[in-house]
PDB file of N, CA, C and O in Angstrom:
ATOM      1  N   UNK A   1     -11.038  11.827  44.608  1.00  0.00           N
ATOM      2  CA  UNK A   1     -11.042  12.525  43.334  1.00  0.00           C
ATOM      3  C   UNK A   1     -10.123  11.845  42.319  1.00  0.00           C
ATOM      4  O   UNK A   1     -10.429  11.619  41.148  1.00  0.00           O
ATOM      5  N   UNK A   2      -9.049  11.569  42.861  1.00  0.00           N
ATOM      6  CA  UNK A   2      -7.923  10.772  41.991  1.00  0.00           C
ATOM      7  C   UNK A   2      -8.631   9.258  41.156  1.00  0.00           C
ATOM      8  O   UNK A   2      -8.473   8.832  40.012  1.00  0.00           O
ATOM      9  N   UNK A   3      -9.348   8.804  42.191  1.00  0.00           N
ATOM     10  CA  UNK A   3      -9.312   7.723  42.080  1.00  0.00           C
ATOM     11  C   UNK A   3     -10.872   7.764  41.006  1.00  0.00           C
ATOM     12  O   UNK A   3     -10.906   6.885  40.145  1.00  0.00           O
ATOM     13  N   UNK A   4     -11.583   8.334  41.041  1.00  0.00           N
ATOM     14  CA  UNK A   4     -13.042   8.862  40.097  1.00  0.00           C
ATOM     15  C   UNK A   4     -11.809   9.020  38.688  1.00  0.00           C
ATOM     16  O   UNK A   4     -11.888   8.410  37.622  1.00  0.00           O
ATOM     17  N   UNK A   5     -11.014   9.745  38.981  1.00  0.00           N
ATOM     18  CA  UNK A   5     -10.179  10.439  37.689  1.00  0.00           C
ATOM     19  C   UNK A   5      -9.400   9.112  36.795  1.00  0.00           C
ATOM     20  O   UNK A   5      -9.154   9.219  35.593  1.00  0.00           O
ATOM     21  N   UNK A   6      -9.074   7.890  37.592  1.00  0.00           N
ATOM     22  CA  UNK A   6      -8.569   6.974  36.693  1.00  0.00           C
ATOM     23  C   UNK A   6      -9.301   6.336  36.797  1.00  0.00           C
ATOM     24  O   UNK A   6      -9.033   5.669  35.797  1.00  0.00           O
ATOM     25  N   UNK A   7     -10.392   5.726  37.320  1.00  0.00           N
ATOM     26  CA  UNK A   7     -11.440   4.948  36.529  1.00  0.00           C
ATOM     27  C   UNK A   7     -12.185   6.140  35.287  1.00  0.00           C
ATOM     28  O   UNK A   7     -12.789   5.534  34.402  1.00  0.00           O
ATOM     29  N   UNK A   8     -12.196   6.923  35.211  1.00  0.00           N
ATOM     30  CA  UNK A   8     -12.812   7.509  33.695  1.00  0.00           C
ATOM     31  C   UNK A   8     -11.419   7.103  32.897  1.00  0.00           C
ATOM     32  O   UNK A   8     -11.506   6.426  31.873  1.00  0.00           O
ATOM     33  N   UNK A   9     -10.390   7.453  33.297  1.00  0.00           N
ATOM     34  CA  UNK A   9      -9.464   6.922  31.895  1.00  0.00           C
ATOM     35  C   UNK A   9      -9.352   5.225  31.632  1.00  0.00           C
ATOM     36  O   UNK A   9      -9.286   4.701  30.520  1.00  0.00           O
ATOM     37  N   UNK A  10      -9.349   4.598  32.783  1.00  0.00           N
ATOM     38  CA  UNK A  10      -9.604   3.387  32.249  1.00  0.00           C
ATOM     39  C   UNK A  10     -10.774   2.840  31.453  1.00  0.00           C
ATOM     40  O   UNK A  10     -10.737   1.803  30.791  1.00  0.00           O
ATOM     41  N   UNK A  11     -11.992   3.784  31.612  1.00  0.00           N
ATOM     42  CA  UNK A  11     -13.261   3.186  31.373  1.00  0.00           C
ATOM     43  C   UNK A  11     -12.617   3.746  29.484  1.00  0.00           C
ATOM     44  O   UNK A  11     -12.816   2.962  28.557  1.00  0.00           O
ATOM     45  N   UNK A  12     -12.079   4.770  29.286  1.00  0.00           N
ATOM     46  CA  UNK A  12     -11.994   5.627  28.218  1.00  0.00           C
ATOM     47  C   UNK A  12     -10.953   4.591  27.153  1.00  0.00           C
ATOM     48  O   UNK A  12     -10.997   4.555  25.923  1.00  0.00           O
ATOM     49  N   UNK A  13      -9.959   3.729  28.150  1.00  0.00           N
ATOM     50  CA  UNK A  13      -9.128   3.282  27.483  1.00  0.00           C
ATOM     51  C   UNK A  13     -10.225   1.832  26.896  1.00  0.00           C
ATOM     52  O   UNK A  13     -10.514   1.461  25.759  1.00  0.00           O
ATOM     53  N   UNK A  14     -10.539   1.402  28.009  1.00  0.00           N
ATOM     54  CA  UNK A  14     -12.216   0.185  27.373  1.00  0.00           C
ATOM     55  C   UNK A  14     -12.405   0.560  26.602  1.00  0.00           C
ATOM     56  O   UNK A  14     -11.752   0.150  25.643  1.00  0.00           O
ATOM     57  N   UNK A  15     -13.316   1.512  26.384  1.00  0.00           N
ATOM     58  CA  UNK A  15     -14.081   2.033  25.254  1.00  0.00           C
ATOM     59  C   UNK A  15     -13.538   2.177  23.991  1.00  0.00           C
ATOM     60  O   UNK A  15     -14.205   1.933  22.986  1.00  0.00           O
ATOM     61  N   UNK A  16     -12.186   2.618  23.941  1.00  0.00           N
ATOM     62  CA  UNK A  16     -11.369   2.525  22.612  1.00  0.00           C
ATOM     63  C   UNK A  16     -10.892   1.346  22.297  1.00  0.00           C
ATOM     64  O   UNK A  16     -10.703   1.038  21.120  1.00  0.00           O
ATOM     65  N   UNK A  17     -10.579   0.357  23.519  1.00  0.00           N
ATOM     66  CA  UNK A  17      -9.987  -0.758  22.746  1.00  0.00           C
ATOM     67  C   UNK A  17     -11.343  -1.914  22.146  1.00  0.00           C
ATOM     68  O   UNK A  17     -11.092  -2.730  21.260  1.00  0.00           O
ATOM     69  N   UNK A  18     -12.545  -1.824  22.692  1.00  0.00           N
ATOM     70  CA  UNK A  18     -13.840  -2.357  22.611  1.00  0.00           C
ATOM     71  C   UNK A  18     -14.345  -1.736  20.994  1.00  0.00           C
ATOM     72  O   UNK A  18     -15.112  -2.465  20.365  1.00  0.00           O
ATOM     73  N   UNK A  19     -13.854  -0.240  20.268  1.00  0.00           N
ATOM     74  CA  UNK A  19     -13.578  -0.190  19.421  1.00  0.00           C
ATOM     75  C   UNK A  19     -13.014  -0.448  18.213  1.00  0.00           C
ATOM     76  O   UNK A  19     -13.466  -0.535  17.072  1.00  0.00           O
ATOM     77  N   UNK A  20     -12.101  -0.536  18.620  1.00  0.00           N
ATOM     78  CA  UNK A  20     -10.554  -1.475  17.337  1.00  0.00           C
ATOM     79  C   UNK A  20     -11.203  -2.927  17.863  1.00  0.00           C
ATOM     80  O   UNK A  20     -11.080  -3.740  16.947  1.00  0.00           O
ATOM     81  N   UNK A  21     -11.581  -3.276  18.542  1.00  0.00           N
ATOM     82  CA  UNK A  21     -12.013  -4.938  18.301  1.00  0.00           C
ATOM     83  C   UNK A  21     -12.754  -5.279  17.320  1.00  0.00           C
ATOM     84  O   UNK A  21     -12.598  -6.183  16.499  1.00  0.00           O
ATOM     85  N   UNK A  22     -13.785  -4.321  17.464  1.00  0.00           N
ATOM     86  CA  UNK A  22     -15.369  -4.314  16.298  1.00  0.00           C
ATOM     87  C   UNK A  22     -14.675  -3.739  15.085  1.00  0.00           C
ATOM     88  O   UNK A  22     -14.727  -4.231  13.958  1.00  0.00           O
ATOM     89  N   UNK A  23     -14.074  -2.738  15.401  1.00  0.00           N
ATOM     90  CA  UNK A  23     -13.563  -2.491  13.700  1.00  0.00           C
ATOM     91  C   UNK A  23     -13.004  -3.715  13.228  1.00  0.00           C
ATOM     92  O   UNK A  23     -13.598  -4.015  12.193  1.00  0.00           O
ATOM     93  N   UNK A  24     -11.964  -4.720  13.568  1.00  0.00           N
ATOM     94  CA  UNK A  24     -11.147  -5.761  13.352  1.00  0.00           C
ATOM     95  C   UNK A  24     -12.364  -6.571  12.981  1.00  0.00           C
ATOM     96  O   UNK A  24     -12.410  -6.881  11.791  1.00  0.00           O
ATOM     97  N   UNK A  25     -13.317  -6.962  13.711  1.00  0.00           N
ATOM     98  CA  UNK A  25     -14.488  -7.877  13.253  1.00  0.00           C
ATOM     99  C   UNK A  25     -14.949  -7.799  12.154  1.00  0.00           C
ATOM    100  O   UNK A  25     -15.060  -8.671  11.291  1.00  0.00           O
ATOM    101  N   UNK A  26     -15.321  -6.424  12.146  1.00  0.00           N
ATOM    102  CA  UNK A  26     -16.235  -6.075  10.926  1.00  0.00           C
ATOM    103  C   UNK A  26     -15.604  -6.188  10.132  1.00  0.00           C
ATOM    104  O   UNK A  26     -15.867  -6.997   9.242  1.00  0.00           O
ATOM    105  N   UNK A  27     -14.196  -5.217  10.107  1.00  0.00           N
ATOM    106  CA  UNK A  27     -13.457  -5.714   8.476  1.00  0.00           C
ATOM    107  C   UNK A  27     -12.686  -6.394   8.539  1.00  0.00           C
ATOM    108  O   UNK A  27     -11.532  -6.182   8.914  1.00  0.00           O
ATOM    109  N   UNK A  28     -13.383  -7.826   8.014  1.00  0.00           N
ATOM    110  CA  UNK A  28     -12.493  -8.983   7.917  1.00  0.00           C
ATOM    111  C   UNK A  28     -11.365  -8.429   6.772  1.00  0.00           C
ATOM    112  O   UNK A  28     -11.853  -7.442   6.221  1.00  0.00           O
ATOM    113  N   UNK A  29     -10.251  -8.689   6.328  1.00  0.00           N
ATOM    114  CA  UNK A  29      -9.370  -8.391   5.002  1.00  0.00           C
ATOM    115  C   UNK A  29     -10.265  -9.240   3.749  1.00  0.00           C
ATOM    116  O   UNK A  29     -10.904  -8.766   2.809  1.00  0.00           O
ATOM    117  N   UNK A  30     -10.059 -10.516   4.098  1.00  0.00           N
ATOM    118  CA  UNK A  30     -10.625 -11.546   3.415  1.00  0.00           C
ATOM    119  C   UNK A  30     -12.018 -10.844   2.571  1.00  0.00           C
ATOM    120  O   UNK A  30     -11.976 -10.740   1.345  1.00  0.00           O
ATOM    121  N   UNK A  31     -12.922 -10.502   3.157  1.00  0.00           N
ATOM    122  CA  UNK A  31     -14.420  -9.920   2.603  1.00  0.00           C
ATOM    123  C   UNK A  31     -13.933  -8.417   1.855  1.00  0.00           C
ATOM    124  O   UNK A  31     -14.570  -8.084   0.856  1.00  0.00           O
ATOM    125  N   UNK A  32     -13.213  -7.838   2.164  1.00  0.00           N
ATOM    126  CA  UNK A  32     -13.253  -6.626   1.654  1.00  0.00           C
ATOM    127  C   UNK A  32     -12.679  -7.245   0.716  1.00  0.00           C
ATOM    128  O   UNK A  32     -13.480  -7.294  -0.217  1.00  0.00           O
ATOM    129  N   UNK A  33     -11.622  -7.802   0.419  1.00  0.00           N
ATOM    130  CA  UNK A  33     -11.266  -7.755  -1.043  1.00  0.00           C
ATOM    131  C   UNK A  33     -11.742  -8.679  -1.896  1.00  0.00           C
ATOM    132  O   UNK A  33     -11.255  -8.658  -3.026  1.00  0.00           O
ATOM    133  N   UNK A  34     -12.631  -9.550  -1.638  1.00  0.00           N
ATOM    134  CA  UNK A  34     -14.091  -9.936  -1.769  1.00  0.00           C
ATOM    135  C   UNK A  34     -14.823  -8.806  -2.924  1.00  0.00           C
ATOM    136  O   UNK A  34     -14.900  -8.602  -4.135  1.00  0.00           O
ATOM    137  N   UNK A  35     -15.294  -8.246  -1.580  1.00  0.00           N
ATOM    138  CA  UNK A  35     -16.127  -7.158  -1.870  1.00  0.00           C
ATOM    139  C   UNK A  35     -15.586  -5.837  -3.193  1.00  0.00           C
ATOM    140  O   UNK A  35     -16.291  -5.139  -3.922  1.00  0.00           O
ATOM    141  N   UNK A  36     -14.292  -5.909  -3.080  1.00  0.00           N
ATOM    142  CA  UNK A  36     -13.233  -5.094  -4.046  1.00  0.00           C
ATOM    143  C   UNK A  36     -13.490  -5.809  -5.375  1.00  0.00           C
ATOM    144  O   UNK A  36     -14.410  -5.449  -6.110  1.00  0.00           O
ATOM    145  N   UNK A  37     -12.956  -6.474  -5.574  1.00  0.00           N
ATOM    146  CA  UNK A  37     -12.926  -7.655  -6.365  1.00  0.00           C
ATOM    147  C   UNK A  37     -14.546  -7.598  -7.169  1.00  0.00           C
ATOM    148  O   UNK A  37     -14.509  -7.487  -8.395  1.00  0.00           O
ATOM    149  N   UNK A  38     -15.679  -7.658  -6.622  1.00  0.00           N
ATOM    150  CA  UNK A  38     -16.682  -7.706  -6.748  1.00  0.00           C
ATOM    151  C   UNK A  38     -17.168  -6.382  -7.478  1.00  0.00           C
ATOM    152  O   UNK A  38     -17.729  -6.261  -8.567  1.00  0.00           O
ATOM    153  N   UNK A  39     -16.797  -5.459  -6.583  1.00  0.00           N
ATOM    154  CA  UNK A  39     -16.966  -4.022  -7.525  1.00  0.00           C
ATOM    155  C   UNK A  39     -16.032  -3.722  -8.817  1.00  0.00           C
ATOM    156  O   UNK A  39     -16.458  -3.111  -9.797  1.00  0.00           O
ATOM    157  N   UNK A  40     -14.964  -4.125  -8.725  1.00  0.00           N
ATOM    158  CA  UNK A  40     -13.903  -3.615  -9.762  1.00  0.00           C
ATOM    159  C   UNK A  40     -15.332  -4.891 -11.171  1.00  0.00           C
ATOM    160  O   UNK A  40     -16.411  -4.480 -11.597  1.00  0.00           O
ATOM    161  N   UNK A  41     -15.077  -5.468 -11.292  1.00  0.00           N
ATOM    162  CA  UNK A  41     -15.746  -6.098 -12.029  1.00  0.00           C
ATOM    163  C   UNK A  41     -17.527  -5.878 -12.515  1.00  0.00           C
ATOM    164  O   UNK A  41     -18.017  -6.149 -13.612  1.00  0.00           O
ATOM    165  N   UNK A  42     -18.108  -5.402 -11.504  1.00  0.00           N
ATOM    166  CA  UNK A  42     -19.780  -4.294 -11.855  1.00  0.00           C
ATOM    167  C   UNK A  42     -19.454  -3.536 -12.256  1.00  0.00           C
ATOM    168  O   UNK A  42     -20.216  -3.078 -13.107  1.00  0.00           O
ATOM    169  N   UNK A  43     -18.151  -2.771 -12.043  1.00  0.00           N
ATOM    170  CA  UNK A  43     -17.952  -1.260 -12.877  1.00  0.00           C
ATOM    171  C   UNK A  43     -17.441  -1.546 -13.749  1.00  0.00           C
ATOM    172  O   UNK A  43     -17.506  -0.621 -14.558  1.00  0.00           O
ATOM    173  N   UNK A  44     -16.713  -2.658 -14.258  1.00  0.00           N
ATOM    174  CA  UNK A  44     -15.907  -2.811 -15.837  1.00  0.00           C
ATOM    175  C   UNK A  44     -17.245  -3.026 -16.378  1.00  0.00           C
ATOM    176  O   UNK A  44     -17.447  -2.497 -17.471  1.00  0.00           O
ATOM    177  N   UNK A  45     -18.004  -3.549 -15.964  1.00  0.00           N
ATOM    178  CA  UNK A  45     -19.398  -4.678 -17.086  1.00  0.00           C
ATOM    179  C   UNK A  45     -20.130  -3.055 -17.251  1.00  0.00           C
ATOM    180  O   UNK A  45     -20.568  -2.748 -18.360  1.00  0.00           O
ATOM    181  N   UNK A  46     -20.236  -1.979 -16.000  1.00  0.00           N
ATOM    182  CA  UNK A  46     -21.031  -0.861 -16.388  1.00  0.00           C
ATOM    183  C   UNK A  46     -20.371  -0.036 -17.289  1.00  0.00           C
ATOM    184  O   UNK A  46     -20.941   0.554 -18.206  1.00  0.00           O
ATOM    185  N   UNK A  47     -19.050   0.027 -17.023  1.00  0.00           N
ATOM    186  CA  UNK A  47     -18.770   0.743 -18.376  1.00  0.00           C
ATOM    187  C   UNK A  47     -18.853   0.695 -19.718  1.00  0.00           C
ATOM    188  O   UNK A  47     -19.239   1.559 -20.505  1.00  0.00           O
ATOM    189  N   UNK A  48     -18.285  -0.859 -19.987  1.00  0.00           N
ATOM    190  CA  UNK A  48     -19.184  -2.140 -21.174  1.00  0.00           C
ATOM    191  C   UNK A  48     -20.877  -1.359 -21.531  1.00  0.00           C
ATOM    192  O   UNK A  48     -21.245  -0.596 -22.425  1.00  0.00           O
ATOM    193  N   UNK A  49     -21.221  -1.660 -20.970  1.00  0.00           N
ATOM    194  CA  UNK A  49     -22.654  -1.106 -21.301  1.00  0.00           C
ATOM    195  C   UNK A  49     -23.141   0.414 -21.744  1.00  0.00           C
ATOM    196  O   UNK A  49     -23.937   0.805 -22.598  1.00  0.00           O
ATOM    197  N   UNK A  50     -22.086   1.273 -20.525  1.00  0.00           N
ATOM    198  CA  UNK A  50     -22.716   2.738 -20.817  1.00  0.00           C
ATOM    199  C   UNK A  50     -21.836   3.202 -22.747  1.00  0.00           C
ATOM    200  O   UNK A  50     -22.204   4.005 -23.606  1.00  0.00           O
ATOM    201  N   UNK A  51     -20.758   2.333 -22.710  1.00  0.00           N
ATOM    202  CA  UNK A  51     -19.690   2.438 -24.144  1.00  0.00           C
ATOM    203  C   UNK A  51     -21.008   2.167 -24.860  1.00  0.00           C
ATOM    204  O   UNK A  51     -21.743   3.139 -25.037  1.00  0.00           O
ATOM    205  N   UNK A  52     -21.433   0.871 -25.331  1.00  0.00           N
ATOM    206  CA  UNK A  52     -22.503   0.263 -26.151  1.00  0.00           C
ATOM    207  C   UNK A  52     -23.700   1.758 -25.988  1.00  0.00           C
ATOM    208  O   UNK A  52     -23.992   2.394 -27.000  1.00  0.00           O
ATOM    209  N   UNK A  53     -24.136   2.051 -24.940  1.00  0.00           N
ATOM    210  CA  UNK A  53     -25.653   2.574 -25.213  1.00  0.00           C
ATOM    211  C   UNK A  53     -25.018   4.312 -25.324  1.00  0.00           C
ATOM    212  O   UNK A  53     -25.824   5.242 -25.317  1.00  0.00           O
ATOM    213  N   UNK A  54     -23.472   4.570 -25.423  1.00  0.00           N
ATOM    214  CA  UNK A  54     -23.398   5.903 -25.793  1.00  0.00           C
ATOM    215  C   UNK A  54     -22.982   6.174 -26.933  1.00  0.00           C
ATOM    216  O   UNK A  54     -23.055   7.355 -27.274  1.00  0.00           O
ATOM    217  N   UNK A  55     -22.590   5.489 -27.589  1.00  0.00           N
ATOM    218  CA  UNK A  55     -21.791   5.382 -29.092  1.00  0.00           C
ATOM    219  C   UNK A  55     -23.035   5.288 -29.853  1.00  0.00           C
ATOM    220  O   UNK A  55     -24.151   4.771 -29.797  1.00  0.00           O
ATOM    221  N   UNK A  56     -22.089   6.263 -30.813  1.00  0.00           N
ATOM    222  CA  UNK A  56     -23.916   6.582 -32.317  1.00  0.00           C
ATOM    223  C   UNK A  56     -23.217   5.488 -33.197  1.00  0.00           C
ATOM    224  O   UNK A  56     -22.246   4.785 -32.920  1.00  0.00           O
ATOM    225  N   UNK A  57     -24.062   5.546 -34.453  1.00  0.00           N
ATOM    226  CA  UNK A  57     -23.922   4.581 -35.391  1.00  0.00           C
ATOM    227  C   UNK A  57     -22.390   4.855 -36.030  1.00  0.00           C
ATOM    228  O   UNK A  57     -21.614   3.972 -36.395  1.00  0.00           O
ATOM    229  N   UNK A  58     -22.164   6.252 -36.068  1.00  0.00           N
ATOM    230  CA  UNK A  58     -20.973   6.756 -36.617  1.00  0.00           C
ATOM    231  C   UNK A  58     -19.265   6.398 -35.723  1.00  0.00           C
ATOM    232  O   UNK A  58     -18.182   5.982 -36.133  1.00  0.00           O
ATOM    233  N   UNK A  59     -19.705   6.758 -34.569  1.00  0.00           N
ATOM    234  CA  UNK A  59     -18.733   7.040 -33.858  1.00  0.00           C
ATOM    235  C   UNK A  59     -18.876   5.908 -32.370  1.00  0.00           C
ATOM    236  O   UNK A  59     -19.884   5.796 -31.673  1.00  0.00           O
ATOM    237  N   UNK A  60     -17.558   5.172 -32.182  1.00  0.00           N
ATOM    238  CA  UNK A  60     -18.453   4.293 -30.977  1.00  0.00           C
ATOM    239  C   UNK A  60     -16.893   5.403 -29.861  1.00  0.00           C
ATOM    240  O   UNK A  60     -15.712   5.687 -30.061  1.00  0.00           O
ATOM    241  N   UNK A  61     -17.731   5.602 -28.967  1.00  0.00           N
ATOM    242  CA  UNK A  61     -16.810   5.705 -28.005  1.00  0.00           C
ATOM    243  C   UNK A  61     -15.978   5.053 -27.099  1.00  0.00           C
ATOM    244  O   UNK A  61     -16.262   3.930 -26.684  1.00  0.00           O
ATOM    245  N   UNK A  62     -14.939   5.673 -26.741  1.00  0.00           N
ATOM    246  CA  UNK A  62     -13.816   4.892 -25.729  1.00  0.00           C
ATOM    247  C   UNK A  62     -14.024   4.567 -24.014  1.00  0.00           C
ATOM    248  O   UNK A  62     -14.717   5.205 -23.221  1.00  0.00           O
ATOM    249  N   UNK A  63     -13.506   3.827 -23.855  1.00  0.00           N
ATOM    250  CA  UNK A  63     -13.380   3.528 -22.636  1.00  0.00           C
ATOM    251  C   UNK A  63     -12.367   4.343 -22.124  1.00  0.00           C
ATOM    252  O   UNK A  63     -12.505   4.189 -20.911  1.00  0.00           O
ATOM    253  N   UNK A  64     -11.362   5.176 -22.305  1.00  0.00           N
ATOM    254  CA  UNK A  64     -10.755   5.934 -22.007  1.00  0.00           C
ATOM    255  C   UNK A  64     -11.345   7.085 -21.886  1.00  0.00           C
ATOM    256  O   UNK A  64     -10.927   7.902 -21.066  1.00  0.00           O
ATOM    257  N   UNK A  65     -12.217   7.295 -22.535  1.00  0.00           N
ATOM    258  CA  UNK A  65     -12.979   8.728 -22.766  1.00  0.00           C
ATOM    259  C   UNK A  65     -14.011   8.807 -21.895  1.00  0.00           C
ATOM    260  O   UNK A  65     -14.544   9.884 -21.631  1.00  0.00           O
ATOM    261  N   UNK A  66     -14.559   7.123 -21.124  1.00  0.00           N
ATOM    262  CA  UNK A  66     -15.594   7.122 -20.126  1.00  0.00           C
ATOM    263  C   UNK A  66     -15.095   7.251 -18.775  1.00  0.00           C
ATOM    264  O   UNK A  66     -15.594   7.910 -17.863  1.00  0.00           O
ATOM    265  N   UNK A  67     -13.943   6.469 -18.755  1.00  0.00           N
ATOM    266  CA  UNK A  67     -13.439   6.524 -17.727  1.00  0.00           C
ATOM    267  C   UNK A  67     -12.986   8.192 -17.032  1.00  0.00           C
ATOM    268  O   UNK A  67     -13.320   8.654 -15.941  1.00  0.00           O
ATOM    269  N   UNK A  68     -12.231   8.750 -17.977  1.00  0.00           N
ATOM    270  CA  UNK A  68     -11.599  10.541 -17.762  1.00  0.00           C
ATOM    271  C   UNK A  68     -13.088  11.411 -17.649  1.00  0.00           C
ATOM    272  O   UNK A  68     -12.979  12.412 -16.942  1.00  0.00           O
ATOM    273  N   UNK A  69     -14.443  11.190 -18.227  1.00  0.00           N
ATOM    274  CA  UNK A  69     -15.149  11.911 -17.940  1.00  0.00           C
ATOM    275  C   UNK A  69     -15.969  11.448 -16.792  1.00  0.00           C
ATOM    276  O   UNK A  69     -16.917  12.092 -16.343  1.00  0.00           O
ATOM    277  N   UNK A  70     -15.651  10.550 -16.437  1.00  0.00           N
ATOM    278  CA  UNK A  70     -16.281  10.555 -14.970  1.00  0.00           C
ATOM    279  C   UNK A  70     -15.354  10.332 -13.956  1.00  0.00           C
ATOM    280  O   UNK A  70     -15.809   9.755 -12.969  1.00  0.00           O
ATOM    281  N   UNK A  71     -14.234  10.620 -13.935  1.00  0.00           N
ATOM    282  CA  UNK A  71     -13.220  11.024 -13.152  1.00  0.00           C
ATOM    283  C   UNK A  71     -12.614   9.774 -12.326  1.00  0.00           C
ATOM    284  O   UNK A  71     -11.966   9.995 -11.302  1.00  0.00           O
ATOM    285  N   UNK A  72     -12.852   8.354 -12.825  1.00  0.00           N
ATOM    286  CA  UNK A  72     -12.720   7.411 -12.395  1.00  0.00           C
ATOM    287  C   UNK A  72     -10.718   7.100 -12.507  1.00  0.00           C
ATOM    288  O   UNK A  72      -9.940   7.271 -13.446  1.00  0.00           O
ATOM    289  N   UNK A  73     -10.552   6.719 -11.431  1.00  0.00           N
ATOM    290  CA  UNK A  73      -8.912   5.745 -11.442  1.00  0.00           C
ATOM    291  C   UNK A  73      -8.398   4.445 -11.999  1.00  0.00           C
ATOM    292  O   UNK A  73      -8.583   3.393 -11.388  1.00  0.00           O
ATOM    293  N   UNK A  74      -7.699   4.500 -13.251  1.00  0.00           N
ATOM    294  CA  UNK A  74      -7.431   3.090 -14.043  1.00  0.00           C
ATOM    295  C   UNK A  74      -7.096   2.240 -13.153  1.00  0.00           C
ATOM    296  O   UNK A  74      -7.645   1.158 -12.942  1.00  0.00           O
ATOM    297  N   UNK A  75      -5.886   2.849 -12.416  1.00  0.00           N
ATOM    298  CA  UNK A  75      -5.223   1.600 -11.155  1.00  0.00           C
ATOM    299  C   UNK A  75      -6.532   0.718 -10.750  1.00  0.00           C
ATOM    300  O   UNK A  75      -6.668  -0.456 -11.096  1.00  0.00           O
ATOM    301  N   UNK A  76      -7.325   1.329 -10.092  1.00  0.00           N
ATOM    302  CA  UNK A  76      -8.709   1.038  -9.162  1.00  0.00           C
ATOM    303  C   UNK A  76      -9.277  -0.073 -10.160  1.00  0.00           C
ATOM    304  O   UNK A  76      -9.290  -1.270  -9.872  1.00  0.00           O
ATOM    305  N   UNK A  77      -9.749   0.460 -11.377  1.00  0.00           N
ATOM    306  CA  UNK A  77     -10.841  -0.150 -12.017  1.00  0.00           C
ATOM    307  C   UNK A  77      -9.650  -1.663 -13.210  1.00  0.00           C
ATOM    308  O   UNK A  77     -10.171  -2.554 -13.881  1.00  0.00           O
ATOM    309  N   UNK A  78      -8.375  -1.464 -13.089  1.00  0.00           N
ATOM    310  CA  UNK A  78      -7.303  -2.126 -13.660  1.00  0.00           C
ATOM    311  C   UNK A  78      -7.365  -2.088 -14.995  1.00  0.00           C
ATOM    312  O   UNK A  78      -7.357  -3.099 -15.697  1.00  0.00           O
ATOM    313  N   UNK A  79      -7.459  -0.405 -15.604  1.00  0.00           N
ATOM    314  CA  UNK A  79      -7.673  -0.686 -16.824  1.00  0.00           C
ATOM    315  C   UNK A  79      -6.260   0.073 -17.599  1.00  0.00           C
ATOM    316  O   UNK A  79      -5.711   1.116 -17.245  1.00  0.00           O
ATOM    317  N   UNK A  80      -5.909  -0.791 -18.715  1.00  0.00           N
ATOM    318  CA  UNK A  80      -4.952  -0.048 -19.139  1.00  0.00           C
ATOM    319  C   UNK A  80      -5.150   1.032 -20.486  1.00  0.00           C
ATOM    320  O   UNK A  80      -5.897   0.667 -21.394  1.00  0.00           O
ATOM    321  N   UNK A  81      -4.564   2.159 -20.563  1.00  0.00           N
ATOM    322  CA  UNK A  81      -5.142   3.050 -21.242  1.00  0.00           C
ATOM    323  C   UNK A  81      -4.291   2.791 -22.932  1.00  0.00           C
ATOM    324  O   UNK A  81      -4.754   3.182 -24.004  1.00  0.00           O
ATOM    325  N   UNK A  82      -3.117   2.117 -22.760  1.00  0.00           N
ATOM    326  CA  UNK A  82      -2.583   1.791 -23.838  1.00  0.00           C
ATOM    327  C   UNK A  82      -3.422   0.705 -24.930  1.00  0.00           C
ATOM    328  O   UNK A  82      -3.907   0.881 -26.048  1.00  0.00           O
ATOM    329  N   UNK A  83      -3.318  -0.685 -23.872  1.00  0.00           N
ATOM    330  CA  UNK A  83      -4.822  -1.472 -24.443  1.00  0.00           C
ATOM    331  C   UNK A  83      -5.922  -1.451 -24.351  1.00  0.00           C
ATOM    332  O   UNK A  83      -6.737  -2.254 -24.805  1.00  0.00           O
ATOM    333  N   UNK A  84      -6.102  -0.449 -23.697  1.00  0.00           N
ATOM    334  CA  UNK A  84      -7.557   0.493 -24.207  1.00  0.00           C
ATOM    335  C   UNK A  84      -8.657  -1.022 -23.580  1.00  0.00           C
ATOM    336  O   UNK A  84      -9.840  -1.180 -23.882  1.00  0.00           O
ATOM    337  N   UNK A  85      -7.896  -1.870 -22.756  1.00  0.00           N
ATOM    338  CA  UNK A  85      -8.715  -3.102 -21.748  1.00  0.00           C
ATOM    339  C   UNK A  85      -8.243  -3.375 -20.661  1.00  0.00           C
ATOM    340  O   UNK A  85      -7.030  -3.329 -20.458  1.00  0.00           O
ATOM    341  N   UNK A  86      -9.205  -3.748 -19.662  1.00  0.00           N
ATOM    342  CA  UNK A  86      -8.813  -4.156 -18.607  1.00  0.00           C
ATOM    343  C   UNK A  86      -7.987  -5.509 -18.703  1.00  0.00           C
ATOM    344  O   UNK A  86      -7.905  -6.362 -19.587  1.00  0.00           O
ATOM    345  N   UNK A  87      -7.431  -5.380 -17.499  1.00  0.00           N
ATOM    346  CA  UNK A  87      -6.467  -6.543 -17.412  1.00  0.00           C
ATOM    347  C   UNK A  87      -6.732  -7.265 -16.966  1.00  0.00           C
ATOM    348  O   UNK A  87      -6.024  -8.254 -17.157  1.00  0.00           O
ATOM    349  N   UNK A  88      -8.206  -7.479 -15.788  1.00  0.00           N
ATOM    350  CA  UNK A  88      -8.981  -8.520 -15.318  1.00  0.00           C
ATOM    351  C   UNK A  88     -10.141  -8.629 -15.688  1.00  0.00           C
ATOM    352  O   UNK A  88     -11.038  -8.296 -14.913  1.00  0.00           O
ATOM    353  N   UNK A  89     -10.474  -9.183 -17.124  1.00  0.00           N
ATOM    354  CA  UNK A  89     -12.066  -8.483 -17.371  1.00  0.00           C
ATOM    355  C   UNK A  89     -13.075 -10.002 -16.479  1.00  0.00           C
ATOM    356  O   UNK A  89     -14.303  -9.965 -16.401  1.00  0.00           O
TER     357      UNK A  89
END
């Protein structure tokens, strides 16, 4: 019985460390911030765009004002609200 009882924890301890291996694989650091990098920059160019196609002839709207109504994070997207621009466009 003992011995059924620590091969399931060893098999259990496999199984978790056969886990954190594949996680480690999959997320390389390198690609994610890649991949970061990659998004922070589609969402500056989409905001660029949704500014242009939401602003009337009268009034053009802010990027501050797009960003707060869709609940987005300056840190994240690197935008500063003073220069009213990103800092990596």
């Amino acid at each position: 019985m003992t011995l059924m009882k620590q091969l399931q924890e060893k098999e259990d301890i496999l199984r978790r460390l056969k886990l954190v291996k594949l996680y480690r694989t999959k997320n390389n650091p390198e690609e994610l911030q890649f991949l970061i990098s990659k998004w922070r920059k589609s969402s500056q160019a989409m905001l660029y765009e949704l500014q242009t196609a939401l602003s009337t002839d009268n009034k053009k709207l802010s990027l501050t004002q797009l960003i707060d109504s869709f609940g987005l994070d300056d840190k994240l997207l690197h935008y500063i609200q003073t220069d009213e621009d990103f800092t990596d466009p």
